[in-house]
N, CA, C and O of each residue as an XYZ file, in Angstrom:
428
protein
N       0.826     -1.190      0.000
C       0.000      0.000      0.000
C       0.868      1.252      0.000
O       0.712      2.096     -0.882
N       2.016      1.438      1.210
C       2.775      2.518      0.886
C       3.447      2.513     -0.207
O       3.755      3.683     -0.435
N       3.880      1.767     -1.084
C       4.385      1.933     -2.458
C       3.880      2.564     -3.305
O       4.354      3.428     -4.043
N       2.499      1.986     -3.196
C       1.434      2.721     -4.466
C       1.317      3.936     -4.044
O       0.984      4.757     -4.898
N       1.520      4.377     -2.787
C       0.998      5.596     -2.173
C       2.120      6.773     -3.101
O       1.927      7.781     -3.780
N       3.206      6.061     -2.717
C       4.810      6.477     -3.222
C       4.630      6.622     -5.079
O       4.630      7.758     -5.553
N       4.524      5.726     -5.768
C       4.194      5.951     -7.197
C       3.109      6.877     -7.140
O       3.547      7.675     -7.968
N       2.141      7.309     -6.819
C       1.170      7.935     -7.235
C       1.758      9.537     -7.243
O       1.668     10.252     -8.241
N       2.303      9.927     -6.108
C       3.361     10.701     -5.744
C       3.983     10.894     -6.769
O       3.605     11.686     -7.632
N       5.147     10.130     -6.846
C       6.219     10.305     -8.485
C       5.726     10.472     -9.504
O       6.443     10.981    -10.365
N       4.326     10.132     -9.859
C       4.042     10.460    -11.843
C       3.204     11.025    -11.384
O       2.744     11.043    -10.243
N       2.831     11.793    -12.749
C       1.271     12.689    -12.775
C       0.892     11.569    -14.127
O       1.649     11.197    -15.024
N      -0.359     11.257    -13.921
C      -1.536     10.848    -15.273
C      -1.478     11.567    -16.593
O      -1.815     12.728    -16.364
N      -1.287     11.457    -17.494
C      -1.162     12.524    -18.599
C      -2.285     11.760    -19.535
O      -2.070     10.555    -19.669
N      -3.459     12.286    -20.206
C      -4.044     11.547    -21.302
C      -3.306     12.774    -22.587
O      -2.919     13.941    -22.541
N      -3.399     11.779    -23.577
C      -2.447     12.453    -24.458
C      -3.394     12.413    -25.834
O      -3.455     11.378    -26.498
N      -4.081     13.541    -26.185
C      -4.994     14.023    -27.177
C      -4.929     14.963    -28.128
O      -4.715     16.103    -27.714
N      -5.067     14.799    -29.432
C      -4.829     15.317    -30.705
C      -6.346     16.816    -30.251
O      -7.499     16.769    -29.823
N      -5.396     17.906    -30.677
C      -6.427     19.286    -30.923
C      -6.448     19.366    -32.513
O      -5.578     19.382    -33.384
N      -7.998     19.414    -32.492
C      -8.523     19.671    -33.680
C      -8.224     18.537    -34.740
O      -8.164     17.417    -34.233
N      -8.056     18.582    -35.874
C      -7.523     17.518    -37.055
C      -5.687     17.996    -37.396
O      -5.030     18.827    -38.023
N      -5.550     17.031    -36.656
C      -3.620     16.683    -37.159
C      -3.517     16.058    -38.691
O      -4.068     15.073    -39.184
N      -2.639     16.973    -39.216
C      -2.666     16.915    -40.523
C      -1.286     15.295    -40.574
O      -0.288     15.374    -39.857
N      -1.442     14.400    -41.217
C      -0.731     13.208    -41.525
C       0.702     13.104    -41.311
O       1.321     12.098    -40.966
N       1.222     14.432    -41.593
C       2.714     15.035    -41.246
C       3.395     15.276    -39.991
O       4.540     15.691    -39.816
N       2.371     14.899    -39.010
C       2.701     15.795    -37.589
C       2.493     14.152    -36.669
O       1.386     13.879    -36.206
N       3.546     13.291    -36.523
C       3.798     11.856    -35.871
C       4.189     11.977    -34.541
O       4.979     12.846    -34.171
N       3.646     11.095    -33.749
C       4.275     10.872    -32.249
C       4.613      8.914    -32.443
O       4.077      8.113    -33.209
N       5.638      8.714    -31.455
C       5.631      7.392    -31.243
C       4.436      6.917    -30.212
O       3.673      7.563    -29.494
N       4.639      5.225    -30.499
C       3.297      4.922    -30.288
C       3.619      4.902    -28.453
O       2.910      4.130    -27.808
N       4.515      5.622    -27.794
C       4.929      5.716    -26.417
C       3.832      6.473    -25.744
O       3.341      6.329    -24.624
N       3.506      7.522    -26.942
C       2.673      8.567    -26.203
C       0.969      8.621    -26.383
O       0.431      9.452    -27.115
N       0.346      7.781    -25.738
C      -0.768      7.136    -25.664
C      -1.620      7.684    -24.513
O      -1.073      8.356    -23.639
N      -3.247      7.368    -24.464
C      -3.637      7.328    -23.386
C      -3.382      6.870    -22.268
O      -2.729      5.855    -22.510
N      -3.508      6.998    -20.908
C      -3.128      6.686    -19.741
C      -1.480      6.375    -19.236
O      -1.007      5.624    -18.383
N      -0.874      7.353    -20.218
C       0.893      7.443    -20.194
C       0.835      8.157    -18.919
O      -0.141      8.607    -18.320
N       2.670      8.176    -18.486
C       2.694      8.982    -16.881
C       3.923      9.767    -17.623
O       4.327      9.488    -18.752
N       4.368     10.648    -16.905
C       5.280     11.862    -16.712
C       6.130     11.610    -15.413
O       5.361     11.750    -14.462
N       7.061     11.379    -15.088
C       7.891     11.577    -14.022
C       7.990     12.856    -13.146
O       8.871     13.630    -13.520
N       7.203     13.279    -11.953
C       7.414     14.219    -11.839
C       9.237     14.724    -11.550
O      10.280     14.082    -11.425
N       8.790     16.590    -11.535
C       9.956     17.147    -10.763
C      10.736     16.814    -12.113
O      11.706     17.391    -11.621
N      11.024     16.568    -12.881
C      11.711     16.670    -14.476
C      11.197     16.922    -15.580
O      10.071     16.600    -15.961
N      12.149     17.618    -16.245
C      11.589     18.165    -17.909
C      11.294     16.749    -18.307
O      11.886     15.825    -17.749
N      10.333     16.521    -19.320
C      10.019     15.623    -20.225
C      10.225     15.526    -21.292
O       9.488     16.232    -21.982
N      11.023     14.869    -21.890
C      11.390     15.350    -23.626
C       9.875     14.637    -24.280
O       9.457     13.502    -24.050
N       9.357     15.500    -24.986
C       8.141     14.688    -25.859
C       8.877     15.409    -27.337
O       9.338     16.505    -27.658
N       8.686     14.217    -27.899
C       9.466     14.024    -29.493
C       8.245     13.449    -30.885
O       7.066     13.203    -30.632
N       8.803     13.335    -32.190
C       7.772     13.224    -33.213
C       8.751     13.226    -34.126
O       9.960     13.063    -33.959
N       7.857     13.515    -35.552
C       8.205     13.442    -36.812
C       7.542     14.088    -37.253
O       6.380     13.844    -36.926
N       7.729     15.371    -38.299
C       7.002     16.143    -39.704
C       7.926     16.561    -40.039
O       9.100     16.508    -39.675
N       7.108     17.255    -41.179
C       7.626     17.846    -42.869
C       8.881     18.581    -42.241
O       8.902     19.068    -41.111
N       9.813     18.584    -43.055
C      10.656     19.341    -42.750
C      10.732     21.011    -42.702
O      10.152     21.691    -43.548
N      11.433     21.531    -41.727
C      10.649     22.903    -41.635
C       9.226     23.328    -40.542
O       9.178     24.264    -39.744
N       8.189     22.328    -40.830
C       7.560     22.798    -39.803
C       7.264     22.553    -38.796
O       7.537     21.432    -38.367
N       6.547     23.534    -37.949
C       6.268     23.998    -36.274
C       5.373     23.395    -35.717
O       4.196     23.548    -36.044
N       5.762     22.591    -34.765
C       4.782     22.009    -33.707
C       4.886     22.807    -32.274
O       5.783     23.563    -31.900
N       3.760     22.427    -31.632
C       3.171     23.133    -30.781
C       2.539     22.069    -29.522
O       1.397     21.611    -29.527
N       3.634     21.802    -28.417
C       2.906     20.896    -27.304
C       2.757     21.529    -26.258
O       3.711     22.037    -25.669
N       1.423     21.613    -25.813
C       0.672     21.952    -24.743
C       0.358     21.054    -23.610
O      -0.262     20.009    -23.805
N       0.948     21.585    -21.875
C       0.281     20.739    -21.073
C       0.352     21.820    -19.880
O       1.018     22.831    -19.661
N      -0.645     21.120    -19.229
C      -1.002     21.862    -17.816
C      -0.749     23.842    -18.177
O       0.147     24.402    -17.547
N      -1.423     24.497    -18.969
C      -1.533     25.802    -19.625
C       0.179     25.878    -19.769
O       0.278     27.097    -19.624
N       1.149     25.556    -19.896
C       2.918     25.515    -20.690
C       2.412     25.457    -21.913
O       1.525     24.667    -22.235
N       3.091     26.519    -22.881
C       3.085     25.449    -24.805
C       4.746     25.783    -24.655
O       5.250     26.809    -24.197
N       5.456     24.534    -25.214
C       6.480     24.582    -25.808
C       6.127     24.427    -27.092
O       5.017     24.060    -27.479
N       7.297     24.773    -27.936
C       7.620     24.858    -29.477
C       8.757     24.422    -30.670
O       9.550     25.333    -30.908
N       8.897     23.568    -31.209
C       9.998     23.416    -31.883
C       9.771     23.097    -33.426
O       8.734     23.067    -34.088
N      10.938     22.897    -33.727
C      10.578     23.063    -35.660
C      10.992     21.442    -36.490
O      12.023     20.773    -36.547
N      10.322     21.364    -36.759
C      11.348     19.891    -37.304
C      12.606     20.058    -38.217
O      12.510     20.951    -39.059
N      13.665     19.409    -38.191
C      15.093     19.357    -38.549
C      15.609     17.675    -38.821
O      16.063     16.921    -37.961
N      15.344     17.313    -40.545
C      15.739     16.307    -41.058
C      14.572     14.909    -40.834
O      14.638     13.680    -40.781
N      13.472     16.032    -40.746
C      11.982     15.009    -39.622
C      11.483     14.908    -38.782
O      10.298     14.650    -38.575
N      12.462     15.130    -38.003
C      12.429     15.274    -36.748
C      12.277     16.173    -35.818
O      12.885     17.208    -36.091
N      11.519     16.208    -34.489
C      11.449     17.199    -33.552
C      11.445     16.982    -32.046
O      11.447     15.889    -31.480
N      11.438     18.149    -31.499
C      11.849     17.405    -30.053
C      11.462     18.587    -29.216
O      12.057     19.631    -29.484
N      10.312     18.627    -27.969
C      10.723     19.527    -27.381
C      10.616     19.001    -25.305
O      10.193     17.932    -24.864
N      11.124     20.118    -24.547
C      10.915     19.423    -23.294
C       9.934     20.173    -22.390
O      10.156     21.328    -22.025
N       8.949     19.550    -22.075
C       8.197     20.011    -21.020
C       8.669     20.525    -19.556
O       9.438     19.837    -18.885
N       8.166     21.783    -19.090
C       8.924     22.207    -17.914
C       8.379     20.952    -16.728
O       7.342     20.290    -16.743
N       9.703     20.941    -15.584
C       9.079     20.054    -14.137
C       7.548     20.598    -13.844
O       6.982     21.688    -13.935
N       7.073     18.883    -13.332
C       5.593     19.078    -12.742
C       5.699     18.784    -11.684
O       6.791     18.458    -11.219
N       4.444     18.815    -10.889
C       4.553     18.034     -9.926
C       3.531     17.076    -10.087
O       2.778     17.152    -11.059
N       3.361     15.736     -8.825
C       1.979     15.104     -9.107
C       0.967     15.718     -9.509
O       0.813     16.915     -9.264
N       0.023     14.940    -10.260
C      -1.112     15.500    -10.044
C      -1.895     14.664    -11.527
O      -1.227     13.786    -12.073
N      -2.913     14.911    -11.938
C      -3.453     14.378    -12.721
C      -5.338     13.631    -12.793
O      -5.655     12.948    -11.819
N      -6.109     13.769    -13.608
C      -5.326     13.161    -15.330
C      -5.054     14.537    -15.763
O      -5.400     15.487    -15.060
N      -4.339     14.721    -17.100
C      -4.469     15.778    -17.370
C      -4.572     15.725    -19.054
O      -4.930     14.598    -19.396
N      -4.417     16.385    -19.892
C      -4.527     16.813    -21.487
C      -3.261     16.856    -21.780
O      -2.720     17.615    -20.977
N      -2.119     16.201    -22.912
C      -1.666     17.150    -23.658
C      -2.103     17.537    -24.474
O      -3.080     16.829    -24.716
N      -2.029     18.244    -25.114
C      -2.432     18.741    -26.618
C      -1.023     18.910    -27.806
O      -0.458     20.000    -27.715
N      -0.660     18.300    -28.475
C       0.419     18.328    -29.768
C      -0.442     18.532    -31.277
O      -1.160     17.676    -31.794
N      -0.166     19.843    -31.789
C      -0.385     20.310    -32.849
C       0.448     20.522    -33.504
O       1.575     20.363    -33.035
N       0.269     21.085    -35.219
C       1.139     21.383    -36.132
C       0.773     23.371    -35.820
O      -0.330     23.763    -35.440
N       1.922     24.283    -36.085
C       1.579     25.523    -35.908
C       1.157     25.673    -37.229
O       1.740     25.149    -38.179
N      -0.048     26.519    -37.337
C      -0.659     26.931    -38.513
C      -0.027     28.441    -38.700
O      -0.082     29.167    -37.707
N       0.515     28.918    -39.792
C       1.099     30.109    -39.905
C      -0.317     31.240    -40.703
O      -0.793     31.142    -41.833
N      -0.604     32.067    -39.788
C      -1.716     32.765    -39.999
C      -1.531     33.704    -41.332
O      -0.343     33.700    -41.654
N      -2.207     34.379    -42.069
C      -2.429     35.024    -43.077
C      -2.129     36.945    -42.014
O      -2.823     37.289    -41.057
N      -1.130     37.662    -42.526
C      -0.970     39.156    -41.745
C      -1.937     39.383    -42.391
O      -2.219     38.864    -43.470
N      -3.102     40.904    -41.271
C      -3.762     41.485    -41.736
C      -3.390     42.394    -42.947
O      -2.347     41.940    -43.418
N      -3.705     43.224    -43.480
C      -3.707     44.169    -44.449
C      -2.737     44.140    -44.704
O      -2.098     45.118    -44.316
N      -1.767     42.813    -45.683
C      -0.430     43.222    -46.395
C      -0.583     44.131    -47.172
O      -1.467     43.939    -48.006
N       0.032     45.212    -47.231
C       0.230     46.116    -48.146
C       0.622     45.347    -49.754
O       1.444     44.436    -49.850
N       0.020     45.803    -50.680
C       0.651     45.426    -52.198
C       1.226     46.791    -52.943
O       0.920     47.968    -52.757
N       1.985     46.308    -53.675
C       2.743     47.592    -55.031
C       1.659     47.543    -56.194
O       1.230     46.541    -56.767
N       1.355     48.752    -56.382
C       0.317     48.900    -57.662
C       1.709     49.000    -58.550
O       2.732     49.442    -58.028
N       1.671     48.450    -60.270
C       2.616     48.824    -61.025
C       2.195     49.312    -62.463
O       3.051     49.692    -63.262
């Protein structure tokens, strides 16, 4: 019983859920699943695969980290937690928005 008491302590619950429609390009290994744990009190590296060039976006407990993919690959680390749980991640592709009123050259 004090063991479990002790593990429950050390990880937080993480359910690990796609926001919105993930476009085919934007991969996690199959590590990062429902009812996965987090170690507390340490960064977490959460890692993937897309297009080269673009921006993913992982969200947990209101943190977003950010990184870019390089040769496929990407990688970023979640700040220390503490227990606690269940909770959401959220891993997206960054959508690069349209600037308001680009100016154009009449010619």
């Amino acid at each position: 019983m004090k063991s479990q008491t002790i593990n429950a302590t050390l990880i937080s619950g993480t359910i690990l859920l796609f926001a919105g429609i993930l476009r085919a390009d934007v991969r996690l290994p199959a590590l990062f699943s429902d009812n996965m744990v987090l170690q507390q009190g340490m960064t977490a590296p959460v890692w993937g695969w897309a297009d080269e060039g673009e921006e993913v976006k992982v969200t947990f407990r209101g943190k977003t980290v950010q990184a870019k993919a390089h040769d496929g690959k990407w990688m970023v680390k979640l700040p220390r937690t503490k227990a606690g749980g269940p909770d959401e991640m959220i891993v997206e592709e960054m959508v690069a928005r349209d600037s308001p009123e680009t100016p154009t050259e009449n010619t």
